[in-house]
N, C-alpha and C positions, 0 to 999 in steps of 0.2 A: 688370572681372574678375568673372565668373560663383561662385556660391557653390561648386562640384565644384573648381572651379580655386583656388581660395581653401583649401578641404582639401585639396588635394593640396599646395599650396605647404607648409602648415603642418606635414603630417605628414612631410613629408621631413626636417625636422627635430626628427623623435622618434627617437630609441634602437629599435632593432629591436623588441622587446621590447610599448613601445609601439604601436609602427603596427600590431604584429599584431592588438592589440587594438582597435585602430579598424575593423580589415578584418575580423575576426569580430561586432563592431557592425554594420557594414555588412552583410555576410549576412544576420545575425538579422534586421535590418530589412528585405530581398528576401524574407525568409523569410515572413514575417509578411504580408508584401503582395505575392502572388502580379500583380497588377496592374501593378506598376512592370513585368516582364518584356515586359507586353503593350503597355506607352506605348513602352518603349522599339524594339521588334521595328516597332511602328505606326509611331516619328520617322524609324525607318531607312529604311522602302518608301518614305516621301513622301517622304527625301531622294534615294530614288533615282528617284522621279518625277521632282520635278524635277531633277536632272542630265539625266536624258531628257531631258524640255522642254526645257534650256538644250543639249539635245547635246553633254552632256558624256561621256566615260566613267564607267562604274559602275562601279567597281574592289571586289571584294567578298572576303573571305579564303573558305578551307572550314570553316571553324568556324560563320560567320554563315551558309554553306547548310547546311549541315547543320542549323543552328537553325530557321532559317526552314522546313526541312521538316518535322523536327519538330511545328514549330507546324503546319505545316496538315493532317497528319496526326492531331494531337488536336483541331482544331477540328473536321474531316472525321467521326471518332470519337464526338465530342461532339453533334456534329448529324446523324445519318443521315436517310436520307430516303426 
């Protein structure tokens, strides 16, 4: 069991109250470290690389396109040419 899954177990059993406050811990710390957005967005494409490769389907919600457009539109932004 991975450490995320290991918080997640623990915090289910906090009082509302609680978990709120682990979940705005958790922000704060996204917050602070704009980077985790970009590891994360990064584990996603290569996970949909490979399902390609494996020929798998890439099953994707609108939420994650929408992000992922986002992102290439500030990187796009970020780097003109």
């Amino acid at each position: 069991m991975n450490t995320a899954e290991q918080i997640y177990q623990n915090v289910q059993e906090f009082p509302e109250p609680l978990a709120l406050e682990v979940l705005h811990f958790v922000e704060f710390l996204k917050s602070k470290n704009p980077a985790i957005d970009e590891l994360v967005l990064d584990r996603k494409i290569q996970q949909g690389l490979e399902q390609a490769e494996n020929g798998l389907g890439i099953s994707v919600d609108d939420g994650y396109i929408d992000n992922l457009n986002q992102r290439v539109q500030q990187r796009l932004a970020a780097n003109p040419k």
